[in-house]
N, C-alpha and C positions, 0 to 999 in steps of 0.2 A: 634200797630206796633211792640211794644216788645212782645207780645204775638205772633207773627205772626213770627217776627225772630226766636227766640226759635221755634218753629213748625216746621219753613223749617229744622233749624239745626239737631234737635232729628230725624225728618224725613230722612235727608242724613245720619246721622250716621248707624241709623239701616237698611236703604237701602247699605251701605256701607261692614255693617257687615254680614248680608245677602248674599251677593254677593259674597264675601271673605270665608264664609260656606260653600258656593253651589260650588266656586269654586276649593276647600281645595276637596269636595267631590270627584268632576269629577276628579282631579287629583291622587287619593286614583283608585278610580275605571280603569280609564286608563293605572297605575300599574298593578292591576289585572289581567285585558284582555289582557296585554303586557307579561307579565311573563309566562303566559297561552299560548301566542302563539307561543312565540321567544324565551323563557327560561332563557333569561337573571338574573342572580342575582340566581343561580342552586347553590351555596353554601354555608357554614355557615355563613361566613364573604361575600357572594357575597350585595352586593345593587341595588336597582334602583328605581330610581324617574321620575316623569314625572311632568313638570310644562306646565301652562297654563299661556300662556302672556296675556297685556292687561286688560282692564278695561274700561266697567263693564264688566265683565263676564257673566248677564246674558242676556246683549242684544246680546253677540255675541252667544250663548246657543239657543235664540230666532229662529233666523236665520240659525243655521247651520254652521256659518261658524266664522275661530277661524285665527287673522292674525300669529302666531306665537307661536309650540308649543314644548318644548323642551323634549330630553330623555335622560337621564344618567342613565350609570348601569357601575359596575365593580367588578374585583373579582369572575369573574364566568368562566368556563370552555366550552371550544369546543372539541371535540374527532376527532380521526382520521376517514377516510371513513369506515376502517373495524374494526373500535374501536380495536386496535390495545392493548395490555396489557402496562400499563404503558404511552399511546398512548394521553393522556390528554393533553392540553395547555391552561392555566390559562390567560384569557385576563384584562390586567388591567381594562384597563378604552375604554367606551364608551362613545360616543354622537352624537344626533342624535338632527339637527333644522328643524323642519317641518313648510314651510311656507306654507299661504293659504290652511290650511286645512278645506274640508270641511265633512259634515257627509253627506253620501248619503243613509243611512238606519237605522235607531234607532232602528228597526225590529231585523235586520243580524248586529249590532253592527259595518258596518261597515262605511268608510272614504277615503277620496285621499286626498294627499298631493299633492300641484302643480308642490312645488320644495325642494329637501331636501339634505342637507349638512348634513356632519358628519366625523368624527375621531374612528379610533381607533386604540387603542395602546397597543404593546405587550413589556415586561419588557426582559432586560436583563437576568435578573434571570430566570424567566419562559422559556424563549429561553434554557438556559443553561441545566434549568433540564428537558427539553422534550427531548435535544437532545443528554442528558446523559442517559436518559433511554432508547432512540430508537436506537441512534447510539454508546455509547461512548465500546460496548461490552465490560464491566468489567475495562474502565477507566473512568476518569471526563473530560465533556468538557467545554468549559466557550464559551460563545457566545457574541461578544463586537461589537463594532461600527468600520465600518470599510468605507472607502470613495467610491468613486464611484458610489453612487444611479443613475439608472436611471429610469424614467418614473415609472410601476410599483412594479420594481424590485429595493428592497433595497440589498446593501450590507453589509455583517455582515464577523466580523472577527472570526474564531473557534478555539480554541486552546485546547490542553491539550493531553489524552496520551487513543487509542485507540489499544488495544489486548498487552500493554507493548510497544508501540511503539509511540512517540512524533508525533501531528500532527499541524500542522501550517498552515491553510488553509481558503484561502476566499467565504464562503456561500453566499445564497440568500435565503432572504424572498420574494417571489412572491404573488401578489396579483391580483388575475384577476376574475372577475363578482363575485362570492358570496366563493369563497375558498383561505386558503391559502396555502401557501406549502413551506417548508424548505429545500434547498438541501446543501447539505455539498460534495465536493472534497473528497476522501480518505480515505471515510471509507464503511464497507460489506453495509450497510443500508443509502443509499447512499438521498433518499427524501421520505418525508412523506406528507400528503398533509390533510387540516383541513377545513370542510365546514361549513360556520358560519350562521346561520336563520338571514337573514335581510328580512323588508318590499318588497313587491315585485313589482321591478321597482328601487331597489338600488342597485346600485355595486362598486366595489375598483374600484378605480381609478390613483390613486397614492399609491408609499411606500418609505419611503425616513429611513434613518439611524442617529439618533440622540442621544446626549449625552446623555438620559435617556431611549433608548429604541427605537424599530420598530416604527413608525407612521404611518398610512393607512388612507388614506383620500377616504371618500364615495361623491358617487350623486348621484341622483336619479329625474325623471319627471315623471310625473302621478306618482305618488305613489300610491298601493293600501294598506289600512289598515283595514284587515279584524278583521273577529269574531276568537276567538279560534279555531272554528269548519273549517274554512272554510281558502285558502290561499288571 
């Protein structure tokens, strides 16, 4: 019987460890195909991870299908539609909760998600210096939290000092299906507009104005999650 205990245990362990390998891997490789497709994590200090919920991991591997699977990335940058000079915005932080995902081709690397939640969030600072370089013409402007959000339109407060002349005006951050776009009151360049690669079948949905920054809240049904090659 102590022979037999020991056996099951050493047997769960390395099926444990196993599992927790295999699934360290898929989530390496999901990285990959992710970065490859969406671009996320495009700069020196950008990152992004992708985790695999649950356990075992390889009976959900078995089957196809994964109850919960997470994506973070930040630090990386969106461009304007006519990649505009100077036209960058640095997106802090992403994420992205993929429920019920399942793989429908091992072939075409590709997956749907049932149902997908997600955030993301642009920094004050970021705000400031896109809209210093596209709008402030040879002044500084600071981009701050300002009240009034509604639906998908956040408000943001603009201040500082355009062509020598002081500006004190209330912006919006707009968020609608996969783009976003900054319009500022008062100055020659007046909105710029930024289209961000999400999964296709996600889009904004919300944008609300907060102590630390823009917030954009995503959804998405049926998700599709292809191959690099493919949308």
């Amino acid at each position: 019987m102590k022979v037999l205990a020991i056996t099951v245990v050493v047997l769960a362990v390395l099926f444990t460890l196993t599992d927790r390998i295999a699934v360290h891997y898929a989530d390496k490789e999901a990285v990959h195909l992710a970065q490859a497709k969406y671009g996320y994590g495009n700069t020196t200090d950008g990152y992004m991870n992708v985790s695999i919920q649950g356990f075992p991991f390889l009976t959900q591997a078995a089957g196809g299908d994964f109850g919960h699977v997470t994506l973070t990335a930040g630090n990386f940058y969106v461009d304007t539609t006519g990649n505009a000079q100077g036209g960058y915005l640095n997106v802090s932080s992403l994420r992205l909760d993929l429920n019920d995902v399942n793989v429908t081709s091992l072939v075409a690397r590709s997956a749907e998600a049932n149902f997908v939640t997600g955030t993301l969030t642009l920094s004050y600072k970021d705000l400031s210096g896109v809209a210093t370089r596209l709008m402030g013409s040879g002044g500084s402007l600071r981009v701050s939290q300002a009240l009034g959000s509604d639906g998908q339109a956040a408000r943001v407060k603009v201040s500082g000092t355009v062509g020598g002349t002081a500006l004190n005006s209330t912006g919006t951050v707009l968020a609608q299906g996969d783009e976003i776009s900054l319009t500022v009151p008062g100055v020659d360049r007046a909105s710029s507009l930024w289209p961000v690669n999400l999964p296709q079948g996600v889009g904004f949905t919300r944008a609300r104005s907060t102590a630390d920054g823009v917030e954009i809240s995503l959804t998405g049904h049926q998700v599709t999650l292809g191959s690099p090659y493919g949308r």
